[in-house]
DOFI-83040 format. One record per atom (N, C-alpha, C): residue number from 1; residue in one letter; atom name; x, y, z. Coordinates in Angstrom, 2 decimals. Example, Ala and Ser with C-alpha at 12.3 -4.5 7.8 and 13.67 -1.06 7.14 Angstrom:
! DOFI-83040
> lumdo;rodren;sevo;c1;c2;c3
> 1;A;N;13.19;-5.69;7.80
> 1;A;CA;12.30;-4.50;7.80
> 1;A;C;13.20;-3.30;7.80
> 2;S;N;12.85;-2.25;7.08
> 2;S;CA;13.67;-1.06;7.14
> 2;S;C;12.90;0.03;7.87
This chain:
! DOFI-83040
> lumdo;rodren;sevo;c1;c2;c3
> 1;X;N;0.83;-1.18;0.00
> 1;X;CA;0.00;0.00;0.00
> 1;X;C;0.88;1.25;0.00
> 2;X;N;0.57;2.13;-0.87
> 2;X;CA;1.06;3.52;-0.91
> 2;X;C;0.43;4.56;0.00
> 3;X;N;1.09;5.70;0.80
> 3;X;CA;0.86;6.53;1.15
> 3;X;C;-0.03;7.11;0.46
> 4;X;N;-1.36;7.82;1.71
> 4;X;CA;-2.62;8.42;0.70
> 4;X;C;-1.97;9.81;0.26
> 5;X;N;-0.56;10.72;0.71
> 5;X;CA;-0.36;11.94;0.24
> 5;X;C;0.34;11.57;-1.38
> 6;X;N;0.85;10.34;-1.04
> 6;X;CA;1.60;9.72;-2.76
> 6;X;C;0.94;10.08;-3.62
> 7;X;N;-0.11;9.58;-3.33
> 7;X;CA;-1.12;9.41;-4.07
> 7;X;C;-1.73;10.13;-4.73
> 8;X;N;-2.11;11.37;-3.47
> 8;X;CA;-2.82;12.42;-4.29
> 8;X;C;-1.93;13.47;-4.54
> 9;X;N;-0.72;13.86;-4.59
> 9;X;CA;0.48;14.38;-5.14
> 9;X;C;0.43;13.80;-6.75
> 10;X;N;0.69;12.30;-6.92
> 10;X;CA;0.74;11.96;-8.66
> 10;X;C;-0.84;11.92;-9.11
> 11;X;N;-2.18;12.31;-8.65
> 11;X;CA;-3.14;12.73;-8.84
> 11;X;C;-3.06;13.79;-9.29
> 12;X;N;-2.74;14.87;-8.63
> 12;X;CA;-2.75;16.18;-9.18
> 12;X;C;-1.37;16.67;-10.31
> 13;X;N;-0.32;15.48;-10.16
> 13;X;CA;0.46;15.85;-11.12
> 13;X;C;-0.18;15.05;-12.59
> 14;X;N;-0.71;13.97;-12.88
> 14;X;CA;-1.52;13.85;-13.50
> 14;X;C;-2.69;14.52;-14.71
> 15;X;N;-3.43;15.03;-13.68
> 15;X;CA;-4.45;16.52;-13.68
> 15;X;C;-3.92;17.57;-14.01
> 16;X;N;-3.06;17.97;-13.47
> 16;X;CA;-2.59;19.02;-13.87
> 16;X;C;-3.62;20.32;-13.47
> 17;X;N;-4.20;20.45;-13.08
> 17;X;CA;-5.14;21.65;-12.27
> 17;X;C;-5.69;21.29;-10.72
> 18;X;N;-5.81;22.40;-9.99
> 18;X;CA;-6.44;22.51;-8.81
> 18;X;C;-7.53;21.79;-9.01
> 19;X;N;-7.58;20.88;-7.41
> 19;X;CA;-8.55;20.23;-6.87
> 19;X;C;-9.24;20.61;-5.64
> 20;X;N;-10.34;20.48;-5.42
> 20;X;CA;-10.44;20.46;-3.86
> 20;X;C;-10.78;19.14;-3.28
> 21;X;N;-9.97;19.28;-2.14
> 21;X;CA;-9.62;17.93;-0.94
> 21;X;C;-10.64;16.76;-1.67
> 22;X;N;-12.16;16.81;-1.55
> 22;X;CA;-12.81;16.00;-1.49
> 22;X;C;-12.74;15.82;-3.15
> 23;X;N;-12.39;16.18;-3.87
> 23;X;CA;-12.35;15.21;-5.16
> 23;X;C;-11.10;14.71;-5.23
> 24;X;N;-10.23;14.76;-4.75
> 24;X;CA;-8.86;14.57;-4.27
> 24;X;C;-9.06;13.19;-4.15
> 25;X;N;-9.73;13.13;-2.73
> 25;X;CA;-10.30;12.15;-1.78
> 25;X;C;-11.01;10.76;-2.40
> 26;X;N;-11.58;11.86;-3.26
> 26;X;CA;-12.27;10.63;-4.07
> 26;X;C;-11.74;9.72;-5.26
> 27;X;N;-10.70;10.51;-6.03
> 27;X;CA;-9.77;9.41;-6.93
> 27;X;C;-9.10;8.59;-6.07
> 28;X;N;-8.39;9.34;-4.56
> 28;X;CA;-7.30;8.51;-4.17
> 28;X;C;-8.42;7.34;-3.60
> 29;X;N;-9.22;7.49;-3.45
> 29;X;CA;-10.27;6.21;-2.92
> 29;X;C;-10.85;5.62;-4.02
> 30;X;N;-11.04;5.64;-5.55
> 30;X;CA;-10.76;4.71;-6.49
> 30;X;C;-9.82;4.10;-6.91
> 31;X;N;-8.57;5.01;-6.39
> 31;X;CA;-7.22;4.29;-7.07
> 31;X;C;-7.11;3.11;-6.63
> 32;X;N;-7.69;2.40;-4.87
> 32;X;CA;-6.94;1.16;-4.21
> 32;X;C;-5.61;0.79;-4.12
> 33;X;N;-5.07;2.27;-4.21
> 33;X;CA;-3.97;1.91;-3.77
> 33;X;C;-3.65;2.54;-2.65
> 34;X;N;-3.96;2.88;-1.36
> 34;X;CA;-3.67;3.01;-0.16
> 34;X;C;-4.65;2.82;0.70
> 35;X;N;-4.60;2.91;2.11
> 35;X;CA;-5.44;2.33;2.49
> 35;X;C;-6.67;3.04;3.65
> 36;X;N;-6.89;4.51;2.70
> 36;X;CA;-7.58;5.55;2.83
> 36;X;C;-8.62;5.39;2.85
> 37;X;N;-9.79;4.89;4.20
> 37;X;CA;-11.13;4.66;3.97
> 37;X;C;-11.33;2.95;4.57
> 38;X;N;-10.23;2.76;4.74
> 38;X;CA;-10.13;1.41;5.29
> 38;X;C;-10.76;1.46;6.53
> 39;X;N;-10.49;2.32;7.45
> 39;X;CA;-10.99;2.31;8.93
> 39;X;C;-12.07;3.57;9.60
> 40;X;N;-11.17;4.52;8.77
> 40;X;CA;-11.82;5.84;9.54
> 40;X;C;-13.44;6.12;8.37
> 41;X;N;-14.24;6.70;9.16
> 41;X;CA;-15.64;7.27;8.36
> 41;X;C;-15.17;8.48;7.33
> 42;X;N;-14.33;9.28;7.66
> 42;X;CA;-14.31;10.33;6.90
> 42;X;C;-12.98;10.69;6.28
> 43;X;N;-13.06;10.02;4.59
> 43;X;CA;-11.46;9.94;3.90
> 43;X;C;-11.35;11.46;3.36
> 44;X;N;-12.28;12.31;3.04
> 44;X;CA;-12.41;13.55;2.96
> 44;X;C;-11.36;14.13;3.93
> 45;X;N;-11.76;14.20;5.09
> 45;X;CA;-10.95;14.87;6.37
> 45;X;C;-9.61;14.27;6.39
> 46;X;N;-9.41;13.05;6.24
> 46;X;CA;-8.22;12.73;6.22
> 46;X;C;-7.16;13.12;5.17
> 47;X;N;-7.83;13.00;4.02
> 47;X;CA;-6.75;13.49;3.13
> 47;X;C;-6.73;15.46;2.96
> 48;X;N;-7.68;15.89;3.74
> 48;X;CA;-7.20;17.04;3.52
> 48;X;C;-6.78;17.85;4.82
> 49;X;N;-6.45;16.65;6.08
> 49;X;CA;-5.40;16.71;7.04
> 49;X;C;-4.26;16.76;6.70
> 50;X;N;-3.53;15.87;5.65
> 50;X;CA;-2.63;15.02;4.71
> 50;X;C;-2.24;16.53;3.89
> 51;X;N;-3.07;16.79;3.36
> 51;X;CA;-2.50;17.97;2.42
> 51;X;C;-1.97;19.04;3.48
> 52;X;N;-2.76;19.88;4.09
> 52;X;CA;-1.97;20.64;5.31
> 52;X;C;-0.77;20.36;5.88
> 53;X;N;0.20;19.41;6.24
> 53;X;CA;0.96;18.79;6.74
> 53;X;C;2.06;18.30;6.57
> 54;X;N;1.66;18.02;5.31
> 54;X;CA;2.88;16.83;4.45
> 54;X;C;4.11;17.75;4.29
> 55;X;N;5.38;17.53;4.57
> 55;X;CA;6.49;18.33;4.22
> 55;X;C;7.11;17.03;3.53
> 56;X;N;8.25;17.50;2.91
> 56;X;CA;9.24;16.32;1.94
> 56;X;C;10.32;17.27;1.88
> 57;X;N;11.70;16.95;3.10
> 57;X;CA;12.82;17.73;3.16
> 57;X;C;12.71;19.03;3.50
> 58;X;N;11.42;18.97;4.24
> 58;X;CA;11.26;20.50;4.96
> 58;X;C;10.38;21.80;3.83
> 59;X;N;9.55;21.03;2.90
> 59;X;CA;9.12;21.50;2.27
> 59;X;C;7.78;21.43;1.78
> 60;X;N;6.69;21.81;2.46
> 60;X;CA;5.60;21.93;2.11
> 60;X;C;5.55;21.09;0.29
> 61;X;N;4.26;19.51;0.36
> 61;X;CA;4.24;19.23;-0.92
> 61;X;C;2.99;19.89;-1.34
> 62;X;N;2.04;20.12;-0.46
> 62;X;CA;1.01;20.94;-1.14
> 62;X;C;0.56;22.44;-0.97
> 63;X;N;-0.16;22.83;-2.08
> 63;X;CA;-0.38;24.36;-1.43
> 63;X;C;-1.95;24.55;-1.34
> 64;X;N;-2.31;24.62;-0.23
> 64;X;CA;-3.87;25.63;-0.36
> 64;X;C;-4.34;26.62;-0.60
> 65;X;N;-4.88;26.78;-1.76
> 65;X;CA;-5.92;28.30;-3.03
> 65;X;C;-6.88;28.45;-1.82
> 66;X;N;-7.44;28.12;-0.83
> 66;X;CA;-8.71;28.65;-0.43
> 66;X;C;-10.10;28.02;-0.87
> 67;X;N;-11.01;27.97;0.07
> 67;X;CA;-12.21;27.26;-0.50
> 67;X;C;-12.03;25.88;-0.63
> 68;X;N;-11.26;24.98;0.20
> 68;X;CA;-10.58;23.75;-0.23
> 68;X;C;-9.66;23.38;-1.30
> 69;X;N;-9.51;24.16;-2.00
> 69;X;CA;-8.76;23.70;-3.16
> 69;X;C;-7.44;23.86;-3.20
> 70;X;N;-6.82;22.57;-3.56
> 70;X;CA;-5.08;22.46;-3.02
> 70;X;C;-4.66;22.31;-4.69
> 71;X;N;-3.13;22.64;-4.57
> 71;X;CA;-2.34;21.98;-5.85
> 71;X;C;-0.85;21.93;-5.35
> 72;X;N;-0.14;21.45;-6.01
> 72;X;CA;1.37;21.53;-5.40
> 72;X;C;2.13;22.63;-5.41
> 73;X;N;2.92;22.29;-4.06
> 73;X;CA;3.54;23.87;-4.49
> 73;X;C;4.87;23.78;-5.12
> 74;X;N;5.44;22.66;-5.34
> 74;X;CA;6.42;22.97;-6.67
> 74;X;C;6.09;21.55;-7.21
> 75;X;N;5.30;21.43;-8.46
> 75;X;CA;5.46;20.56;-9.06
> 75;X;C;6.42;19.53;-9.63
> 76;X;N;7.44;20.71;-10.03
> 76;X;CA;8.92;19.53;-10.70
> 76;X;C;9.65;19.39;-9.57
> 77;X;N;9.50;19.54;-7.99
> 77;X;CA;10.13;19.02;-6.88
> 77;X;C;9.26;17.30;-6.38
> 78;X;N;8.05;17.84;-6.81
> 78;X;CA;7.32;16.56;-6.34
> 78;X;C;7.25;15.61;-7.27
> 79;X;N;7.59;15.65;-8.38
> 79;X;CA;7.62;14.67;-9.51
> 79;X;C;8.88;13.96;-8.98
> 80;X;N;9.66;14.53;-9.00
> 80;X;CA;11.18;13.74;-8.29
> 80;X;C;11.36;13.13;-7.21
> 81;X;N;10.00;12.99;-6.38
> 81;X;CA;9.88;12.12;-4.90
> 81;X;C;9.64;10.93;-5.60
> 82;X;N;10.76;10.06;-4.86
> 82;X;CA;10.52;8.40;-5.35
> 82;X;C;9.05;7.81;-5.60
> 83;X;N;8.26;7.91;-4.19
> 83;X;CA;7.41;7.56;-3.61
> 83;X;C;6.22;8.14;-4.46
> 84;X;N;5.97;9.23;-4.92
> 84;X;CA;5.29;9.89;-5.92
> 84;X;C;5.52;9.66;-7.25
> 85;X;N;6.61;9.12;-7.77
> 85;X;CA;7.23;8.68;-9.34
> 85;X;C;6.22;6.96;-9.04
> 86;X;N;6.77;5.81;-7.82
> 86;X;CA;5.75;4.88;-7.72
> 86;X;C;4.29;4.86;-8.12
> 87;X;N;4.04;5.89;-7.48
> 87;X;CA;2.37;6.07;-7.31
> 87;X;C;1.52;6.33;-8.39
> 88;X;N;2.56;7.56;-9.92
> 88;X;CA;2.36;7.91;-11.09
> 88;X;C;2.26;6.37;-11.96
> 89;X;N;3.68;5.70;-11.37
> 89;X;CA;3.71;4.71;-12.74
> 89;X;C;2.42;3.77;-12.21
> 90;X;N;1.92;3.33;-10.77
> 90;X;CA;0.79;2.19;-10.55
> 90;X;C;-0.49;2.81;-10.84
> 91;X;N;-0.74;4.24;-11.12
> 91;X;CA;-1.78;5.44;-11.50
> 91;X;C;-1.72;5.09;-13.52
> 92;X;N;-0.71;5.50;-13.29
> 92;X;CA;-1.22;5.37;-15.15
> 92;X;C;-1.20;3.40;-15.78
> 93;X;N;-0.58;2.56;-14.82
> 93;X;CA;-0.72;1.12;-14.96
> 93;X;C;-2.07;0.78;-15.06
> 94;X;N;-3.55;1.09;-14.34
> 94;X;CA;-4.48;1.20;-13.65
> 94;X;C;-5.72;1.67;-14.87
> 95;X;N;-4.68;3.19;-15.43
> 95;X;CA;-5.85;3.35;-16.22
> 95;X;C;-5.52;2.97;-17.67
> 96;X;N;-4.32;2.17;-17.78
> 96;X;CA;-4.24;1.66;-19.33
> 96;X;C;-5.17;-0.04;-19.27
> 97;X;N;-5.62;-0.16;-18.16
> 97;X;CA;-6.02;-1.43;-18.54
> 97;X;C;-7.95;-1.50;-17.85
């Protein structure tokens, strides 16, 4: 299982435009690949706990527009996280088949 911030980091690098949390929430909870929704009632709240939070080398991976809506705050830094390059290649594996 992948981290649910992996996740929605190569989501929005993917996309390529602002999301807010809960549609976020909702691919990374079609993808099956982490295990977001497994226990807790509300994957909404969780992943947009996840976005607030997440640093990678002391660096904020997401940014919040307001009104819920997050995007990264440096894209070609977060493409280069291992863990996010994983998550892209089992993301586009997923939807070629």
């Amino acid at each position: 299982m992948l981290s649910a911030w992996s996740v929605a980091a190569a989501i929005l690098l993917r996309e390529n435009h602002k999301m807010t949390y809960i549609d976020i929430a909702d691919k990374v909870l079609k993808s099956g690949l982490t295990r977001l929704g497994k226990k807790g009632k509300t994957p909404e709240r969780s992943i947009n706990n996840v976005m607030t939070t997440t640093q990678y080398n002391g660096r904020r991976v997401f940014k919040s527009l307001g009104n819920g809506e997050y995007y990264l705050n440096d894209p070609s830094i977060v493409r280069a996280i291992p863990k996010v390059q994983q998550a892209l290649l089992l993301l586009n594996a997923c939807a070629s088949h």
